[in-house]
N, C-alpha and C positions, 0 to 999 in steps of 0.2 A: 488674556493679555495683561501683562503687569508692568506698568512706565515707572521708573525714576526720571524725577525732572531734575538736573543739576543747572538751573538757569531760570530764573524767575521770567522772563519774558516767553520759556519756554512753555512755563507751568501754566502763562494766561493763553498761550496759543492754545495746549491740549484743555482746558476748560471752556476754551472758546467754541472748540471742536466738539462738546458732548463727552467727552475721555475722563469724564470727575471719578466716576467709580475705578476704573481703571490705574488712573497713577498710589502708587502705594509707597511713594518716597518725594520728598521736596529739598530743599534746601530752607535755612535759615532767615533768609529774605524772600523767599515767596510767601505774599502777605496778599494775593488779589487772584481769583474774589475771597472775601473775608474766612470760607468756610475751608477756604485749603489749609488753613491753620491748624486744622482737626488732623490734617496730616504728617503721617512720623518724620523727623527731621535727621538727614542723612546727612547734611556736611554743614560745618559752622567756620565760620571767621575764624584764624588765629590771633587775630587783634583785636582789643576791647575798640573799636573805634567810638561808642558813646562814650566816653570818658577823656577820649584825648580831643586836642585843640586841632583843626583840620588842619596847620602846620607841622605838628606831630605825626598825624595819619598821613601823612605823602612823605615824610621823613621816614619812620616806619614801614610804609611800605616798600618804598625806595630801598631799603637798608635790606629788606628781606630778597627781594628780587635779584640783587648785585647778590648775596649771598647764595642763591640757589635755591631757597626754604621755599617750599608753598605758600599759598595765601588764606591756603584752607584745610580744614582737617575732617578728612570721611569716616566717619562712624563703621570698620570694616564689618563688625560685628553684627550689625544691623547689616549693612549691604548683604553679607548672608543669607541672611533671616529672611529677608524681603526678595531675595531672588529674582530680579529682574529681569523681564524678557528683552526689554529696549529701555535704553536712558537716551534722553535727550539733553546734551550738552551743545558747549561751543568752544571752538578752536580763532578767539577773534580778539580777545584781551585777557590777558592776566590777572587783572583785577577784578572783572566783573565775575568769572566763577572756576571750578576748575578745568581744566584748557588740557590737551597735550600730554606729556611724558604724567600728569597727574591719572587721567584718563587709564592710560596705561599700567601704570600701579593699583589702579583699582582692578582693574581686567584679573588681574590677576590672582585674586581673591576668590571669586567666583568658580565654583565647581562644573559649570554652565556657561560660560562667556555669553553676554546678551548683546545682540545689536545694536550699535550705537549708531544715533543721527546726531547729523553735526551739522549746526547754524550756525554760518560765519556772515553773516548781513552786513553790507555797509552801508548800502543806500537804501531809501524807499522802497523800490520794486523788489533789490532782494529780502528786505521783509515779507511784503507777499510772497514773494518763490519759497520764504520759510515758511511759513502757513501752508501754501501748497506740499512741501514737502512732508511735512509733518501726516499732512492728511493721509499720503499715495504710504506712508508708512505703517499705519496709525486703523489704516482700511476707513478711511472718513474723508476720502477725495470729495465726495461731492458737497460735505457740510466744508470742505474747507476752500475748493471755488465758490460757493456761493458766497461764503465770506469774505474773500478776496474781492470778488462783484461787487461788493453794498460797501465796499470799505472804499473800493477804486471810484466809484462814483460819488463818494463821498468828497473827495481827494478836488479830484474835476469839477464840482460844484463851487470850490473854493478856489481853485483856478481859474474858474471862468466869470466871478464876480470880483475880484480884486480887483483894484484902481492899476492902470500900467503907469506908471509915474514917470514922468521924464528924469527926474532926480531921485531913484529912490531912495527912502530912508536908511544911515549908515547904522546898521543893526550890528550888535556886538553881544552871542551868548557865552557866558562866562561857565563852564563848566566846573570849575575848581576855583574859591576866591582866592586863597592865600595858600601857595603863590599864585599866582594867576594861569590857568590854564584856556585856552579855546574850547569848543565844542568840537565834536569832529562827528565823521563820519556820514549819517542823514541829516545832522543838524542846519548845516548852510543850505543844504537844497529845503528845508521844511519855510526857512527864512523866506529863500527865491520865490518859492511858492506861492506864499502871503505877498507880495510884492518889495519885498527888502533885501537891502546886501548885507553877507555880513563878510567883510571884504578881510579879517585875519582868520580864517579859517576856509582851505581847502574842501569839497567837496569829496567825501568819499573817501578821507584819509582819517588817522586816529585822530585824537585830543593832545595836545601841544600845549609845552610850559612855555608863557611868552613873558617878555620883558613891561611891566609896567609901563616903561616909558611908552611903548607900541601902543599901546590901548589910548596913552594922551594924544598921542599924535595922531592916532585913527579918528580919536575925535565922534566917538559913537553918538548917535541921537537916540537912539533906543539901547537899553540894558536891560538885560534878560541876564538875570541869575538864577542858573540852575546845575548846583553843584550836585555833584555823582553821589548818588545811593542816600542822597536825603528828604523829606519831604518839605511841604510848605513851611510849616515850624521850624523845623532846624536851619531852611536857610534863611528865616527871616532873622531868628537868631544869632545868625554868622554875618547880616551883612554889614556890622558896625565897624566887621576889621578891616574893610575899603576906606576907611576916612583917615584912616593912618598913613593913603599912599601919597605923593606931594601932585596936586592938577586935581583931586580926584575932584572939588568943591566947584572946576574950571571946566568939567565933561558939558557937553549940549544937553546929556542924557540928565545929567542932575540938578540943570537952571532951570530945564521945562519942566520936571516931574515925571518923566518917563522913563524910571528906571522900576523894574518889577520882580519880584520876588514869586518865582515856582515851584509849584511840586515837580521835582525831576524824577521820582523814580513812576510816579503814576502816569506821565504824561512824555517824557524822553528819555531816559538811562535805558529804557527797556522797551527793545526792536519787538514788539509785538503788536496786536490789534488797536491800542490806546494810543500808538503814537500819531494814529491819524486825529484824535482828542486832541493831544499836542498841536496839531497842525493848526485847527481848528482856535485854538487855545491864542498860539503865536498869530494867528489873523485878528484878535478882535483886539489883540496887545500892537501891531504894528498899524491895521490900518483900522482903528475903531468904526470912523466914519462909516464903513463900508461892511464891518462885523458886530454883530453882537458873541457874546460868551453864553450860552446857555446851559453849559455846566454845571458844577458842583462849585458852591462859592469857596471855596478850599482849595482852590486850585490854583490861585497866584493873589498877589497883594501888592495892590503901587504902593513907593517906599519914597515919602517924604523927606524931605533933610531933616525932618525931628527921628522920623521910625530909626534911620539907618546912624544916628551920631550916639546912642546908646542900646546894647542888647533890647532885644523885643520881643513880644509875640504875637501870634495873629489875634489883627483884631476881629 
């Protein structure tokens, strides 16, 4: 059996699954666990995005998408070479890898057409059904319920110890800082979960560009910044272009101190096993009292009114 993972969340599923020797293709952001790096790299970004200002990269992408262009470019020559029996992709964002009619231009390369699974997750659970599915695909059913098992009780352990707050905290995760976009899709149920709302973002829907003014008037207590496809460093890095917006010094979130800076791609960008770490992560950020963090100390950073009013890094 020979896997292409076109989906970094998909590549920690089949590593979760025991499938390491197995997959013989990655993409250029599957970076976990560290040793999939050893693996050939099958499709890269058309955008330097290290080099542009995150106002640039949503400009840019935006620009390429109205055009029609991809967001990715598959190495077809290698996709040959590697011949793959099954690629696991997703049919669920455009940005996060390639999706759809891309899919389909690659098929066509192949001497062989290989089966494709396709993980379109919006919520929690259908992250596990992806796990699951993966497995009944994959012939690793039973390493991939038992996975589901220890990860759902996982879930439930944290549900069943959070505070039920008559008021809960108004939680606002900021997926994108400039411009400002929501979190979408499991992000507000991960919030619910911990005991908070995050009342500008729908449950189970994409990420959304929202108006500055929204976010004053929402009046967040808690801020979670965790923009797409970066890690801790890079967004602690980025959050100095919030002091530019007019309220921001006026947030509840920024008089307490309770504005926090995340790893998104290890803990939420990516519907895979670690997002229940995220869960985990956003509990001991929304209700401490009631969580500790027993993680990797790399994994978020309270952001001061000094950290965030000049460029920074972790400290």
């Amino acid at each position: 059996m020979r896997i292409i993972s076109l989906l970094p969340s998909a590549t920690e599923i089949a590593y979760a699954l025991g499938l390491e020797e197995h997959i013989v293709g990655v993409t250029h952001e599957c970076d976990y666990p560290p040793q999939v790096k050893a693996k050939p790299v099958v499709v890269r970004s058309t955008i330097d995005t290290p080099s542009l200002h995150p106002a640039e990269i949503d400009a840019a992408v935006s620009q390429r998408l109205k055009d029609g262009k991809s967001l990715y470019q598959v190495d077809e020559n290698m996709l040959r070479e590697l011949s793959p029996d099954i690629i696991l992709t997703q049919d669920l964002c455009q940005v996060c890898a390639p999706s759809g009619d891309e899919i389909a231009r690659v098929l066509k390369v192949l001497p062989h057409p290989p089966h494709v699974v396709w993980l379109t997750p919006t919520c929690l659970n259908d992250i596990f059904e992806s796990i699951v599915h993966v497995g009944k695909e994959t012939g690793t059913a039973d390493e991939a319920t038992q996975l589901v098992t220890a990860l759902r009780k996982r879930v439930d352990a944290v549900a069943n110890k959070r505070s039920v707050l008559q008021s809960p905290p108004r939680v606002f995760c900021m997926e994108w800082l400039t411009p400002p976009f929501t979190s979408g899709h499991w992000m507000p149920e991960l919030v619910e979960l911990v005991g908070g709302v995050d009342g500008l973002a729908p449950k189970g829907k994409p990420s959304m560009r929202i108006a500055w003014e929204q976010i004053v008037e929402y009046a967040p207590e808690v801020l979670i910044l965790n923009p797409c496809g970066f890690d801790l460093r890079g967004t602690v890095n980025q959050a100095h272009l919030l002091t530019a917006h007019p309220g921001w010094s006026d947030l509840p979130a920024v008089q307490t101190g309770r504005v926090y800076a995340v790893d998104a791609n290890s803990y939420f960008a990516r519907p895979g096993p670690r997002v229940v770490d995220g869960l985990e992560l956003l509990a001991s950020l929304i209700q401490p009292k009631q969580f500790d963090w027993l993680g990797p100390s790399d994994a978020y950073q309270s952001l001061s009114v000094d950290d965030i009013a000049t460029p920074s890094s972790v400290s």
